[in-house]
N, C-alpha and C positions, 0 to 999 in steps of 0.2 A: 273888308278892311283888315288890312295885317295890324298885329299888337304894336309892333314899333310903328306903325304910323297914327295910331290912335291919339286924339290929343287929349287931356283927363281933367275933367273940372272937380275942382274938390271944395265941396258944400261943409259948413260946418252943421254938427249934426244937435237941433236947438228946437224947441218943444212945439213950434210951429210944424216940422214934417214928423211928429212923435205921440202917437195917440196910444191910448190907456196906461199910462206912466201918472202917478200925482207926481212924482218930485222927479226933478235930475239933481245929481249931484255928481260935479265938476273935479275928478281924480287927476292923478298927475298923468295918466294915458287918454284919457277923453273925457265921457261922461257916462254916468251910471243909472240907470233908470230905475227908479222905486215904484214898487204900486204904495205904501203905505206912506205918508207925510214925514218932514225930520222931525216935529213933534211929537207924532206917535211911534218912531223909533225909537226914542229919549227915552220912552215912559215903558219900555220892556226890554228886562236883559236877560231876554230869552234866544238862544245861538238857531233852535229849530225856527223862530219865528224870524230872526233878522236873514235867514238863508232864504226861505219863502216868499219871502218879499222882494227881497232882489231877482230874483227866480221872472221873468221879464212874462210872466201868462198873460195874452193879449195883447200884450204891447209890440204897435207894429211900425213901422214909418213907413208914412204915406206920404208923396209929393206928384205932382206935373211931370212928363219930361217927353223929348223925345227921344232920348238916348239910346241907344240898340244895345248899351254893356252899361254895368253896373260895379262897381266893385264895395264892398265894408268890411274893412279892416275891424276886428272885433278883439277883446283878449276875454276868452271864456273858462270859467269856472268848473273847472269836471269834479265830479264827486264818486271817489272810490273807499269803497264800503269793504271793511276789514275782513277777509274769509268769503268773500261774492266775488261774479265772474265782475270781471269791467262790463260801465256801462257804455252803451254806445253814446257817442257824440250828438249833442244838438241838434236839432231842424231845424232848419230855416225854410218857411216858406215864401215861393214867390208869388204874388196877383199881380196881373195885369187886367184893366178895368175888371175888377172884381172879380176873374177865371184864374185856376191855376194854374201858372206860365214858368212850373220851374222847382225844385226843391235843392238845400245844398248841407254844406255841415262846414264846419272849422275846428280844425286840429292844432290840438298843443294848449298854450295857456295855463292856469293855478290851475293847481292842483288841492282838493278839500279832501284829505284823508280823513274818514270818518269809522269810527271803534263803537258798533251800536252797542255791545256786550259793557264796555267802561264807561260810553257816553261821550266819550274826547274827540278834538275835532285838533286835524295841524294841517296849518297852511302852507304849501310851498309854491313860489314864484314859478311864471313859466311865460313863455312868450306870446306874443299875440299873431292872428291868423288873418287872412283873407277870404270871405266867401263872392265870388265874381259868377254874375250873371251876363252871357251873352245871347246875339240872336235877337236880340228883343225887337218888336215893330217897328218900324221909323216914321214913327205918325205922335203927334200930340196922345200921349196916355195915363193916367193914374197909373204909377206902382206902387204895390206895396210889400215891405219885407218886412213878417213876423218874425218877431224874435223866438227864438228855442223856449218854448214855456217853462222848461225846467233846469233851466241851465243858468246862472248869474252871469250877464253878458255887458262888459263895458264896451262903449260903442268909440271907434279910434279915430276916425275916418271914412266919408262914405262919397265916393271919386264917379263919375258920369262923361260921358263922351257928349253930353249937351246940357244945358244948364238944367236948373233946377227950381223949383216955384213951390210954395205949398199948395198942396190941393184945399179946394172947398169943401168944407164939412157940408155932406146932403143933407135932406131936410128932412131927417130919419130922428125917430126918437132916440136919445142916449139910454140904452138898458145900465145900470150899474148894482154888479151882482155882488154877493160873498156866499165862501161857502167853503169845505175843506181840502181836501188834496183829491179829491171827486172833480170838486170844481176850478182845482190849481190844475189838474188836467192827468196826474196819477200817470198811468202807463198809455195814454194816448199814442198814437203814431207820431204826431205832427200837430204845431201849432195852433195851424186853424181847424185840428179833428179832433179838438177837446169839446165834449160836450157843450159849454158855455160859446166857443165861437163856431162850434156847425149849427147850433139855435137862433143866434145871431144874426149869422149869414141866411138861413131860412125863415128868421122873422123881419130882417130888412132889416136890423137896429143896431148902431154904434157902442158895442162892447167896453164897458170897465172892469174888468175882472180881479176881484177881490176873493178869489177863493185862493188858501190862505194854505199849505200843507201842514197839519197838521194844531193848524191856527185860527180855526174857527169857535173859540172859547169866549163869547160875551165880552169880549174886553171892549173897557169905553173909550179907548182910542181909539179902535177898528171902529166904534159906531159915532165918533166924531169927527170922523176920517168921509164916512159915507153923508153924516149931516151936511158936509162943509162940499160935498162935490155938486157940483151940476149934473143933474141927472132929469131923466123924462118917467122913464120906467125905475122900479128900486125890485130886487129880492134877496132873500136870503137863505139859505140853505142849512139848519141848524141839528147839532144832534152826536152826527158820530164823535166829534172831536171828544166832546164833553164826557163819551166814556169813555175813547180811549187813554185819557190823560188821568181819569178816576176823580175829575177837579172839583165837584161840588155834589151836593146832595139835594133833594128837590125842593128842601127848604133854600136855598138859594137859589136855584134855579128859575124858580117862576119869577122873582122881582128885579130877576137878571136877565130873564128874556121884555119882562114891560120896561126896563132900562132901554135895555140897547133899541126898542123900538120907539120910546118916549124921544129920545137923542134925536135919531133918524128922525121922528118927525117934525123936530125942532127946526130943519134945516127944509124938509119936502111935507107940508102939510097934507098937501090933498093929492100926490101923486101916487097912484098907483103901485102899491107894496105889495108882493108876494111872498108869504111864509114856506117854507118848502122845508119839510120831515124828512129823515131822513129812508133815503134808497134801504130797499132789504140788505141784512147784514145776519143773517144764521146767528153768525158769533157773539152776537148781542143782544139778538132781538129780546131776550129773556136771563140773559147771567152779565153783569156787570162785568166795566173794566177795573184795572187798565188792559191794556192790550201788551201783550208784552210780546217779543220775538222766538220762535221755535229752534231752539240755539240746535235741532237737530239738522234742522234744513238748510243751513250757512254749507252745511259737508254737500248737500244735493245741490246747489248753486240756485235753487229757488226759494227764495224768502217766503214764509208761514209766518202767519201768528196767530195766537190762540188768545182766549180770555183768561184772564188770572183772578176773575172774581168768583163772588157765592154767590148765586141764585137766592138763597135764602138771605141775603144781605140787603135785597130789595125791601125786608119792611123797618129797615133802620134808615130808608131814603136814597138807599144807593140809585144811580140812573142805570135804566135800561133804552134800550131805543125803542121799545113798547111804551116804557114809560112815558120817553118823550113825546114819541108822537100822540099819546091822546092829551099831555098836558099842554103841548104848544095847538092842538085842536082847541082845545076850551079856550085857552088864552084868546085864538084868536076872535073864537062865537064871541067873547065878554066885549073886546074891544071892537068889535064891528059894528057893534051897535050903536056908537058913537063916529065910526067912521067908516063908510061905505066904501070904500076907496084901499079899506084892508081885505087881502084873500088869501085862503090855504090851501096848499096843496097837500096831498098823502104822496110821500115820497116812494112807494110803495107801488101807485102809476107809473112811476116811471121805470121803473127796476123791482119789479116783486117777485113770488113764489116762481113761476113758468118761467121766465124770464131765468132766473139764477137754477134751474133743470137744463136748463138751454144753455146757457153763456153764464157759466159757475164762475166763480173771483178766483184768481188765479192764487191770490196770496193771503185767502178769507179776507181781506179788507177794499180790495182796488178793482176798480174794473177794467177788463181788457181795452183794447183799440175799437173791438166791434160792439161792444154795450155804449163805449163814449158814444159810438153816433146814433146807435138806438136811442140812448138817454136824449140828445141834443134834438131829435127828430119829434118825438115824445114830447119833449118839454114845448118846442117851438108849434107845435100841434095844442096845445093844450093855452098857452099862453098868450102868443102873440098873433092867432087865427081875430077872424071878426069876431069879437063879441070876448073875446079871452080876455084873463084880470090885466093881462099888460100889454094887448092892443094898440098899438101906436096912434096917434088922432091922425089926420086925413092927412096927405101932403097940402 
């Protein structure tokens, strides 16, 4: 079929074909997908935390069709980092019945100039783009397009050469995870190759992804954010943020980790929680943050950072990620005993010593493309196998 004779049905784009999104909010160009609630927005006037959130990780539309072309009009968010090279643009992935049938990208849009050395952020306006997918089967199909996980993407319009239906939610448990720019998806390739949705996709379970860049800090809106969701499976991934931010000492720490999970079980008593420590990290495992940026490496075009704490600052309470991980162990020993239904992992499984010899962090903190799906293969291996803490129940 030639373009000009395509005829184009245009769907409004409405939380029925829009999955791992908690909120939309209705812009003067479309709609804008939050993982986080407008309530829990209100309640932080943190510029790193409201960027993270809109940042679309996991959130994908799914619908019926038979349509062979697709097109979504999007207006995307680029972030350029003062003294770095440009980042490349967005991914979008395409599934068709749940196979990859497709990737694309959209150019142009705001622009978020970002000054890590000052801290300052300025917004400039810019237009919106088209990513169009053709060729597609011409039979009854699920598709679905994941949004760019690290990209703020308002959705403008999404056009089809045959109508449109929402799809049926399977009879798969909903996973709803948190965790920090590990689990926002950091330097992943692609959407669906962040660790949290290649686990997903190999444990069969419906993805909410709450990992948060650089916003995984106990805050009790993230944990009334997760009380208040529908979920089957719950985990959370807790640790690095907590140094890199330098935000509390262990006297706070321990009554703030039995918070955020007293919360969480306010809302999911008896389902199935996973505590998860944090992945090896050299830079921390033993010297405090914060984490601060290697203003030498802005000149190399590869981002470093280093720790800017004491080691010896550890017996005033400073956190380490050693620290952490044996005190959210105990934590969990204490509270399992009342609840069978809590489990821990050693983040250390998943990404430890051999592992970081092999496939070292590119930027001391982030893992490459090829650790995401190690991690994601790992995790889904460990968790969602028969008998694993987050096991889905039978179909």
């Amino acid at each position: 079929m030639h373009e000009h004779e395509r005829t184009w049905i245009t769907t409004p784009v409405t939380a029925d074909i829009l999955r791992g999104a908690l909120d939309l909010e209705h812009t003067a160009h479309g709609v804008l997908p939050h993982r986080l609630p407008a309530r829990a927005r209100a309640q932080c006037a943190d510029g790193q935390l409201a960027m993270a959130e809109s940042q679309p990780s996991g959130v994908r539309l799914v619908f019926r069709t038979r349509a062979t072309a697709v097109e979504l009009d999007t207006l995307p968010t680029k972030r350029v980092y003062v003294g770095a090279p440009p980042r490349p643009d967005g991914v979008y992935d395409l599934l068709v019945d749940g196979r990859p049938a497709g990737r694309g990208t959209v150019a142009g849009g705001n622009m978020l100039r970002i000054d890590m050395s000052s801290g300052t952020f300025e917004n400039r306006p810019g237009p919106a783009g088209t990513l169009r997918f053709t060729g597609l089967p011409e039979r009854d199909k699920t598709v679905e397009i994941w949004l760019p996980h690290d990209e703020t993407t308002e959705l403008v319009a999404l056009r089809t050469d045959a109508p449109v239906e929402p799809a049926s939610v399977p009879r798969r448990g909903v996973w709803l995870h948190h965790g920090s720019s590990i689990s926002h998806g950091s330097d992943a390739e692609s959407p669906t190759t962040t660790w949290p949705a290649r686990a997903a996709a190999l444990g069969g379970v419906e993805l909410i992804n709450l990992g948060l860049g650089g916003g995984a800090l106990l805050d009790p809106f993230t944990a009334r954010a997760m009380r208040d969701t529908p979920a089957d499976l719950i985990s959370v991934k807790l640790g690095i943020n907590l140094v890199n931010t330098d935000l509390m000492r262990l006297r706070a720490f321990t009554p703030a980790v039995h918070g955020f999970l007293d919360t969480i079980r306010e809302g999911h008593p008896t389902a199935p929680l996973l505590v998860v420590s944090p992945l090896l990290c050299p830079l921390h495992e033993d010297t405090p943050g914060p984490s601060v940026l290697d203003p030498g490496s802005l000149a190399t075009g590869v981002l470093r950072f280093r720790a800017a704490g004491d080691p010896a600052e550890r017996a005033a309470g400073k956190l380490t990620l050693t620290v952490i991980r044996d005190e959210l162990s105990r934590i969990v020993r204490q509270r399992a005993a009342d609840d069978p239904n809590l489990h821990h992992l050693d983040g250390r499984d998943l990404y430890g010593e051999a592992d970081f010899a092999e496939l070292p962090l590119p930027d001391g903190l982030h893992p490459d493309a090829a650790t995401h799906r190690r991690i994601g293969e790992r995790f889904a291996a460990h968790a969602f196998t028969k008998g694993g803490p987050l096991a889905p129940p039978p179909a």
